[in-house]
N, C-alpha and C positions, 0 to 999 in steps of 0.2 A: 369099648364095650363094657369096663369095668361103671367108668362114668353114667351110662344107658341104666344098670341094673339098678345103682344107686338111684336115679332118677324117678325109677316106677317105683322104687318103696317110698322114697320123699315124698312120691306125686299122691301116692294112698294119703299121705299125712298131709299134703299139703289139700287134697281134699277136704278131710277135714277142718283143717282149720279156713279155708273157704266158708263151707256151710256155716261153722259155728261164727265166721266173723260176719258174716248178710244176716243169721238172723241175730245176732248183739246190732247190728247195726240197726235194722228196721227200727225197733222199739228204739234205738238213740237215736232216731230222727223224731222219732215224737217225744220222747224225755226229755231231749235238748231244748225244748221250747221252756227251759227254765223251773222245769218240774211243775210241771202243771201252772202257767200265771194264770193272769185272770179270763186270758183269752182264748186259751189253750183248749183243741191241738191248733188254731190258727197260731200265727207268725208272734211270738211276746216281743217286748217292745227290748229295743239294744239303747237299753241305761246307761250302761256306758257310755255309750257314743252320743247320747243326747247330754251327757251331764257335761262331757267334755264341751260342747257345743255351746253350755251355758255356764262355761267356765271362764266367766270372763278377764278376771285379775290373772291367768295364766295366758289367756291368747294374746291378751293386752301386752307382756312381757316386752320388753326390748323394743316396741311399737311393728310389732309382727302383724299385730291384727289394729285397727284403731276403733275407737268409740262411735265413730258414724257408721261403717261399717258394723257393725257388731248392732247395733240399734237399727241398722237396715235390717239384717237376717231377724230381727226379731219383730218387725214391721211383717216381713214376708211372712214368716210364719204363721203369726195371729192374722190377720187378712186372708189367706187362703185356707186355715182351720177354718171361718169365720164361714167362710164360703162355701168349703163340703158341710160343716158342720148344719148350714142350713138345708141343704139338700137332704141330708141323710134324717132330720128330725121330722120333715112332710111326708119321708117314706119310712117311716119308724126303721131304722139304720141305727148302728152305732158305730162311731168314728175316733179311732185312736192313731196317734202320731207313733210310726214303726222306727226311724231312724234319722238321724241329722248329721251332715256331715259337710263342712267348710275347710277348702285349703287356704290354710295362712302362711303363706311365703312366696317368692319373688313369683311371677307369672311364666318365667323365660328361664333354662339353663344358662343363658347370658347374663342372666342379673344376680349379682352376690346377696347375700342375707344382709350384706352390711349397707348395700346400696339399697335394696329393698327396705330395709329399717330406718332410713334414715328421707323414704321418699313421702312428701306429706300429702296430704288428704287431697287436696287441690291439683295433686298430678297423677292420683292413683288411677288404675284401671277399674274397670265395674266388677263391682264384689260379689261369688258368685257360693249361691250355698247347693247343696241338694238334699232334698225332705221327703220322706217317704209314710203317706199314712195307709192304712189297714180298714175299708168300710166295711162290717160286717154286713150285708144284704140277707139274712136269709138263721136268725137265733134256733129256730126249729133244726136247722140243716145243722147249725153248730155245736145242738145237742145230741141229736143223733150220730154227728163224728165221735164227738167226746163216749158217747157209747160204746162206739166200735171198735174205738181205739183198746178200749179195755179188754173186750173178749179176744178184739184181737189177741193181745198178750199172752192167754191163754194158749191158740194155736202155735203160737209162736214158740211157748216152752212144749209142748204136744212133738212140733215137727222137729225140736233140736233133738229130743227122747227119742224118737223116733230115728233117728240119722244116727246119735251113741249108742244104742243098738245092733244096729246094723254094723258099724263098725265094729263092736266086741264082737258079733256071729264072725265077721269077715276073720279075726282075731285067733279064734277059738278051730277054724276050720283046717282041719289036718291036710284036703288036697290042697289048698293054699299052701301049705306048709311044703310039700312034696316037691309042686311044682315049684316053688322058689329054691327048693334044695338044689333041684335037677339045674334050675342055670346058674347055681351059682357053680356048682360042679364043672357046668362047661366052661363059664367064666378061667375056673380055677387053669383047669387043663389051659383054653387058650392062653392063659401068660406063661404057662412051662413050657409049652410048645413055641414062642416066641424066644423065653429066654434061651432055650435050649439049641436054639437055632439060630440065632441071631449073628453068629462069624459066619456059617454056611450062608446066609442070607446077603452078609457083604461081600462074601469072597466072588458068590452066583452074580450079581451087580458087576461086581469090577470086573470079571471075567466074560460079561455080556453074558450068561449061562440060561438062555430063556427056558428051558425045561427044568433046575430049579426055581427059578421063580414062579414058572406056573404052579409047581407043584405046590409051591408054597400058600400062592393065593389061593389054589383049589382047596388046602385044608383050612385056613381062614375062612371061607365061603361056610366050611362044612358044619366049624365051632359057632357062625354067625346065625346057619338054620337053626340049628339045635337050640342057643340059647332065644331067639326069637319064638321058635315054638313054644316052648318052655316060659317067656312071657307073655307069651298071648293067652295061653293056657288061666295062667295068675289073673289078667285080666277079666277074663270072661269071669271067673269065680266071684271074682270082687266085684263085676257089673251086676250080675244077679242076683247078690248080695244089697245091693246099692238101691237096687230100682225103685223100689217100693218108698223108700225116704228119698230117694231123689223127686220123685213125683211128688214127693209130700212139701219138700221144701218148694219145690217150683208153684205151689197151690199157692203156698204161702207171699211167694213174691208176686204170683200174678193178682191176686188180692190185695195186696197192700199200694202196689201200683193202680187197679181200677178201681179201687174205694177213695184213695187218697185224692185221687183228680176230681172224682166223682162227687166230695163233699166238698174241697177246696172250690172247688168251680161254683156249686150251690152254695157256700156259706159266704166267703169274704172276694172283696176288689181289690187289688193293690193300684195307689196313685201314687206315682214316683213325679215329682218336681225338681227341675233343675231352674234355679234363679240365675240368668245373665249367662248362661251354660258357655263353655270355647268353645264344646264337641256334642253333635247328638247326633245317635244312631234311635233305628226304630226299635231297637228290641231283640230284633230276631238276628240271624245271618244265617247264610247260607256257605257250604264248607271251602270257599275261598275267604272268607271271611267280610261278606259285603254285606251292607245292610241289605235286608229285604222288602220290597218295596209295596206298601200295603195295596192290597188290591180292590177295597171300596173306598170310595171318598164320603166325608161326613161334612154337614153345613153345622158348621159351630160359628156363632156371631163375632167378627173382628179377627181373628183366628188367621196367619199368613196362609197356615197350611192345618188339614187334619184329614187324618182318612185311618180306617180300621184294616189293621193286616191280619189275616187269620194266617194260622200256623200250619203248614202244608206237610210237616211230619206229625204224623198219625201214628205214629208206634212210639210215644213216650214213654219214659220208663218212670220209676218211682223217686228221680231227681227231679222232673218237671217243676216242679211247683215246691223245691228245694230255693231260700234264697243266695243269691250267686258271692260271691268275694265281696264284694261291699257290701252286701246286706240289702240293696235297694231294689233288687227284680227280680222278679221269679227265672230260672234258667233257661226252662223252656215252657210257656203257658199256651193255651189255645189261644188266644186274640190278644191282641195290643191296639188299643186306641189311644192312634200319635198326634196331639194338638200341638201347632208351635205358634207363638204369637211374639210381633216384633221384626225384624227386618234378620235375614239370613241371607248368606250368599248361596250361589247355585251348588247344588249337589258334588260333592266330590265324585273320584271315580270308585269308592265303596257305596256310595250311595247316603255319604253322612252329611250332615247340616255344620256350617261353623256361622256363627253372627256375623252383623255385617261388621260391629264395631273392630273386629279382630285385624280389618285389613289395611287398617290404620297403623296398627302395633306391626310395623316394617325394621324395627331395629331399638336398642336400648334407648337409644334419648326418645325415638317416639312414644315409647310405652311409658317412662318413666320421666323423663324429662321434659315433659311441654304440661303446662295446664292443660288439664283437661274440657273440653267445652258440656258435656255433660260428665258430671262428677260420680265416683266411685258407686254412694247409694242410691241412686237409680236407676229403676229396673227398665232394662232396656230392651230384653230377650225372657222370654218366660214357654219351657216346653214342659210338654208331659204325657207322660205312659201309663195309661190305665189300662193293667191287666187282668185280664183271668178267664171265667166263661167266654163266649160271642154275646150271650140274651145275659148277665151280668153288667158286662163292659157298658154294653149299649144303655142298660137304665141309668148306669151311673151315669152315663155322657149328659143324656136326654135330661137330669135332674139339676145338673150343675148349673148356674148363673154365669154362663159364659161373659155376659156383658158386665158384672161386675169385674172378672180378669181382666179381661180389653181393656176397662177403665185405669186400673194397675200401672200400665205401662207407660212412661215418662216419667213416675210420681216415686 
């Protein structure tokens, strides 16, 4: 019970430092876009990860990455810039590259670095990158974010004042005080009443002595009302205290969650690209962890497979449209329109895609040991995720020159 009382004064404090860490965090979901770039509050671009991408005398190292290779991903790249960038220029768009990101090393926990460094161009596997760019659809929508974002700011120092407030009232309040006295008091007594009893308590045991041990429990029971009373009491004080900034802070979150969908959705696309992909999911999943399987199909020219999945959780929070661990998708968006072009095998049992070249790669001499009949920088496989609105997704679909991608493939 000693544990318990600690508990509810920690949990006041750890209250607050809750509030005060949601709202520092709010505004560091939109600070974080690199203090305002040029895009901002959209997604800024991860410099990083594109410079490393174009670091070529380092991937080159040791022959980790080789020069056909590395001149393919950058084949890929300009070619499908080339491709939205045209799109995006017929419907006044702007179009910026969000992230790059290429693994250079063996393909297989089976294959050492040193085997892998030492395998040459002519027996490598297909070189496979992932690119992610950013169309803004919608400059008006991405002023008026950038607007809101600010006043937001405002509110957001308003509801923290509002919450250290209330916590100083909760501070200052003498029945608080009272009512915390009263169980520690009981606190107090329950441990002398333990220590003080505690041979009569073994000897009652060994003795089978079931009238004192009831007795024993019946006054335990009595120290347990008492100081429960006497915390629920503290409670109530601190609830009523609370209310008025807890409602305040909750305005706060439920705004920053329906504003942030609300312009993200109207201002930018995300098109995620995987070149030559081993693995593709749609996007979403559902909480066994399967991909989820879109429920319109779309006619995109050449295309093995494409169909539009809209997002069946409706209570997003204000992570939605946070980017995930890689950087390359939004967590959870309203729509994902999934194009894949090129030869896959049939669906696993999550529902994901692997190419067909993979079912070749049956052990290390076939991955690595045989010439290859089509060689590393050719695209073989080519998916992609364009996410964010439904009526978004769908213009960017409808604008893109499908038949130049289709064309892509073998080359």
């Amino acid at each position: 019970m000693i544990f318990r009382n600690i508990f509810f004064r920690s949990n006041q404090i750890q209250q607050s430092i809750v509030v005060i860490f949601f709202l520092s965090t709010i505004p560091f979901i939109a600070k974080s876009q690199d203090l305002r770039c040029t895009y901002w509050p959209a997604p800024c671009q991860n410099t990083d990860a594109i410079s490393t991408a174009n670091d070529w005398t380092t991937r080159m190292k040791d022959n980790i990455a080789l020069i056909q290779e590395l001149k393919f991903e950058k084949k890929m790249r300009l070619q499908l810039y080339n491709i939205l960038a045209e799109a995006a220029k017929r419907n006044h768009w702007e179009l910026y590259e969000l992230t790059e990101e290429a693994y250079d090393g063996p393909p297989s926990p089976s294959i050492s670095y040193e085997e892998w460094e030492s395998t040459p161009y002519e027996k490598r596997p297909p070189a496979s990158v992932d690119i992610t760019f950013i169309i803004l659809v919608n400059k008006d929508s991405l002023s008026k974010w950038k607007n809101w974002e600010v006043e937001f700011q405002s509110k957001m120092d308003n509801s923290a004042q509002q919450y250290n407030s209330a916590s100083e009232e909760v501070d200052r309040d003498p029945l608080l005080q009272a009512y915390s006295d009263s169980e520690d008091y009981y606190i107090q007594q329950q441990t002398k009443y333990l220590d003080d009893h505690q041979d009569q308590y073994l000897k009652d045991i060994k003795n089978n002595n079931t009238a004192g041990i009831k007795e024993r429990e019946k006054k335990l029971k009595w120290f347990s009302y008492k100081m429960n009373y006497f915390l629920k009491k503290s409670q109530d004080v601190g609830a009523k205290s609370y209310t008025d900034a807890t409602q305040s802070m909750k305005n706060v979150e439920d705004e920053f969650t329906s504003k942030t969908k609300l312009f993200t959705e109207a201002s930018i696309v995300l098109v995620h690209i995987m070149v030559n992909p081993d693995y593709v999911k749609t996007g979403l999943e559902d909480p066994g962890q399967r991909s989820l399987v879109p429920q319109q199909s779309l006619n995109i020219s050449g295309a093995s497979y494409a169909g539009l999945l809209i997002n069946p959780d409706k209570d997003t929070d204000e992570h939605a449209y946070v980017l995930n661990y890689q950087g390359y998708i939004f967590e959870n968006p309203a729509s994902v329109g999934m194009i894949r072009f090129g030869q896959f095998l049939s669906a696993d049992s999550y529902n994901n895609y692997r190419p067909l070249f993979v079912k070749r790669y049956t052990s290390k001499q076939s991955t690595i040991g045989l010439v290859q009949n089509i060689k590393c920088d050719v695209l073989q496989n080519l998916a992609m995720q364009i996410e964010g609105g439904k009526d978004k997704v769908l213009d960017v679909i409808k604008s893109i020159n499908w038949d130049q991608i289709n064309a892509m493939i073998g080359k």
